[in-house]
C-alpha positions in Angstrom: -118.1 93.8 -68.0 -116.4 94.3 -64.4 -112.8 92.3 -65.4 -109.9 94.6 -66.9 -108.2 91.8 -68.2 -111.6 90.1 -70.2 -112.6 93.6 -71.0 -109.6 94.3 -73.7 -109.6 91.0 -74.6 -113.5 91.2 -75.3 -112.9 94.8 -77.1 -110.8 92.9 -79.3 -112.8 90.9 -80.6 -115.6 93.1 -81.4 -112.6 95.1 -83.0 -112.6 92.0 -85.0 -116.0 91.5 -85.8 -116.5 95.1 -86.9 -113.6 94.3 -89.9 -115.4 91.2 -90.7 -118.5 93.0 -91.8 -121.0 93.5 -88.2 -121.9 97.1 -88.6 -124.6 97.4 -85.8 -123.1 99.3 -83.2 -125.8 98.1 -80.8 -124.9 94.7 -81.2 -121.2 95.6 -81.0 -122.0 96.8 -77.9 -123.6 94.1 -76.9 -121.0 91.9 -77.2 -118.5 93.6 -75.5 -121.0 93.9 -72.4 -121.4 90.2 -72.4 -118.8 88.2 -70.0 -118.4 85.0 -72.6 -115.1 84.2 -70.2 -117.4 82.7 -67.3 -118.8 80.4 -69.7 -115.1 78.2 -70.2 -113.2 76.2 -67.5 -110.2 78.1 -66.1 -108.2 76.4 -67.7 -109.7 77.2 -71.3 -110.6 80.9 -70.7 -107.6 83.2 -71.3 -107.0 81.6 -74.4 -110.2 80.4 -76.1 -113.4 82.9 -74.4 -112.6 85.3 -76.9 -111.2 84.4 -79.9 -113.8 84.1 -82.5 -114.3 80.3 -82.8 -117.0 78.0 -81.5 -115.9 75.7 -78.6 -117.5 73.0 -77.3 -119.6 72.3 -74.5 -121.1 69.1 -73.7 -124.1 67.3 -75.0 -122.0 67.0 -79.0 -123.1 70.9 -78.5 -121.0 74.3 -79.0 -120.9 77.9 -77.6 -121.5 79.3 -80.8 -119.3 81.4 -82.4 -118.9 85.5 -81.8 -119.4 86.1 -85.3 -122.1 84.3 -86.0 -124.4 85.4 -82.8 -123.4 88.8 -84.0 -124.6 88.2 -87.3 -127.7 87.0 -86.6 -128.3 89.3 -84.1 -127.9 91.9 -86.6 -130.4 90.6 -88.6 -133.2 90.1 -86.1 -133.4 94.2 -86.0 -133.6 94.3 -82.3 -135.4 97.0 -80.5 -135.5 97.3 -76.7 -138.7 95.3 -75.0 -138.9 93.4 -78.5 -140.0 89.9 -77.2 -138.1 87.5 -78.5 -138.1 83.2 -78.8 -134.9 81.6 -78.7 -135.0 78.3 -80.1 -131.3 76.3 -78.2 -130.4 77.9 -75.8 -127.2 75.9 -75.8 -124.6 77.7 -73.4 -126.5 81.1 -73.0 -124.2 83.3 -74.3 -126.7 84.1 -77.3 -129.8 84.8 -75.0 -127.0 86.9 -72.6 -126.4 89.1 -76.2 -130.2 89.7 -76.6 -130.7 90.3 -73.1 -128.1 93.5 -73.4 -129.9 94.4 -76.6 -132.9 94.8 -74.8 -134.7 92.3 -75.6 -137.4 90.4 -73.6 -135.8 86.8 -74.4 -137.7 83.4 -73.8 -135.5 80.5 -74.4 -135.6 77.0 -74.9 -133.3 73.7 -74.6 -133.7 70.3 -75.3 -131.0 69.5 -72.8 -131.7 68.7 -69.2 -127.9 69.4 -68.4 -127.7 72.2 -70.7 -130.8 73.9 -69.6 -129.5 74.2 -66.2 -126.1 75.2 -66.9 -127.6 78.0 -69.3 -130.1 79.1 -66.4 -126.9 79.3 -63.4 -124.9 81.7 -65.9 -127.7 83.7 -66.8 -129.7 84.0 -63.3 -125.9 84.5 -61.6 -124.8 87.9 -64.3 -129.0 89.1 -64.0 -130.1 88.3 -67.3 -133.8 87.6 -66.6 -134.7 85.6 -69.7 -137.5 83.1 -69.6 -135.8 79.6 -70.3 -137.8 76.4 -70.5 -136.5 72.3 -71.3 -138.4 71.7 -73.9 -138.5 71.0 -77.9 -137.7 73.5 -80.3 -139.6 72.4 -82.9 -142.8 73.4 -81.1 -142.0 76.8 -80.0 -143.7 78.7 -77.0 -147.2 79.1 -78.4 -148.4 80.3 -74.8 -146.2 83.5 -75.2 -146.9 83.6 -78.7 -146.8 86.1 -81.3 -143.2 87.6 -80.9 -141.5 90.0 -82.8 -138.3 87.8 -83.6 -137.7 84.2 -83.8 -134.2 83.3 -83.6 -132.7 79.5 -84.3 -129.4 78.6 -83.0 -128.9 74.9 -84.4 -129.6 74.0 -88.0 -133.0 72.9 -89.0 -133.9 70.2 -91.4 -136.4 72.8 -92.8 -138.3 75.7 -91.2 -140.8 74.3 -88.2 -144.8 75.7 -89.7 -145.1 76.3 -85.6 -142.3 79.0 -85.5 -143.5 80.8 -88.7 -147.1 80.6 -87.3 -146.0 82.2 -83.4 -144.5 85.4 -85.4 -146.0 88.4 -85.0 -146.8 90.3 -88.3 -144.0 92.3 -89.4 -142.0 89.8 -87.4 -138.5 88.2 -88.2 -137.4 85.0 -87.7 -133.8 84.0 -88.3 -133.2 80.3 -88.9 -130.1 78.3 -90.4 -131.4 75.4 -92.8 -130.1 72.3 -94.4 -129.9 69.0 -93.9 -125.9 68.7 -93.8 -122.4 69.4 -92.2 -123.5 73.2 -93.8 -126.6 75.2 -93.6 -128.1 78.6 -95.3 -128.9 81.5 -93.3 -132.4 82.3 -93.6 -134.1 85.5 -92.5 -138.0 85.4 -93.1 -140.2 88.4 -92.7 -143.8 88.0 -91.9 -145.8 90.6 -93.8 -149.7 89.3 -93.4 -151.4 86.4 -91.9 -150.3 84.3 -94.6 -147.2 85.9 -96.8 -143.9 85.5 -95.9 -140.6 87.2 -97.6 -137.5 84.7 -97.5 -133.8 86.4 -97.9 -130.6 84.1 -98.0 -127.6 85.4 -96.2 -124.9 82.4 -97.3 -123.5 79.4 -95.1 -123.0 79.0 -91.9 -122.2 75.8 -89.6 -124.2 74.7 -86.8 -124.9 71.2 -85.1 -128.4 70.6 -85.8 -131.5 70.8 -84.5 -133.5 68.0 -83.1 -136.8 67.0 -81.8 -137.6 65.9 -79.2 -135.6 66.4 -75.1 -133.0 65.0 -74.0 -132.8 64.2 -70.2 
């Protein structure tokens, strides 16, 4: 990150998010490399880009906020040139994170206005993520298997197709529930046909929908 005045403001808040719990100094870094100020209106971005709260953004949808995109970040295990499916794109700032982690991100949004939005931000800081319109629910077969799955919005229950597009010893990290509040899942792929499912507690998310949206 290029701005003085973002950049302690930024280092802040991963000062923050290291006494809340995130110990991966990877994704730490991340974070702090990732301009989440160019993502809020002027008049919104001294005071709200980064505090660690999730602000909204059109289409009933949120940037999501710092703590949780670190979180599940942390649990996805990144390693650099992991490829990695992103399921809501939403603002971008999560796919910008993975980008700086490494990862080879492919992205998508069920948002017409979103999707484009999302693509400006990242083509304009040189993230080269792969972002598609397109529902969720399906994942990217075409690219398929990938080492991490990563959901953004909360799922009614976990989609068969994402569990089937990850790669054996694969990781896909999904909040589900059918309410206002939704469990953090991590599931591990360890064959062709076993899975291991951890619960990391509650989160809030909007949730996650079939279907686009033009």
């Amino acid at each position: 990150m290029k701005d003085t005045k973002y950049k302690g403001l930024c280092a802040k808040l991963v000062a923050h998010l290291k006494e809340k719990g995130i110990k991966d100094q990877k994704v730490l870094n991340a974070i702090n490399s990732t301009p989440r100020h160019l993502l809020f209106d002027l008049v919104f971005r001294d005071k709200f880009a980064y505090q660690d709260i999730a602000f909204p953004i059109g289409e009933n949808q949120t940037i999501s906020q710092p703590y949780t995109v670190a979180f599940q970040s942390e649990l996805l295990h990144v390693k650099r040139g992991d490829k990695i499916l992103e399921i809501g794109t939403g603002s971008g700032y999560q796919t910008a994170v993975l980008c700086e982690l490494g990862a080879k991100v492919f992205s998508i949004e069920r948002h017409k206005s979103l999707f484009q939005s999302a693509k400006l931000f990242l083509t304009q800081n040189n993230y080269r993520a792969q972002l598609f319109f397109g529902d969720g629910f399906l994942g990217k077969k075409v690219f398929a298997p990938f080492d991490s799955i990563i959901v953004t919005c909360g799922a009614p229950y976990v989609p068969e197709e994402l569990k089937d597009q990850l790669k054996v010893g694969g990781r896909l990290v999904i909040p589900v529930g059918q309410g206002d509040v939704q469990q953090m899942m991590l599931i591990q792929r360890l064959s062709d046909s076993d899975y291991k499912e951890t619960i990391y507690g509650e989160f809030k998310f909007v949730p996650m929908l079939k279907n686009i949206n033009n």
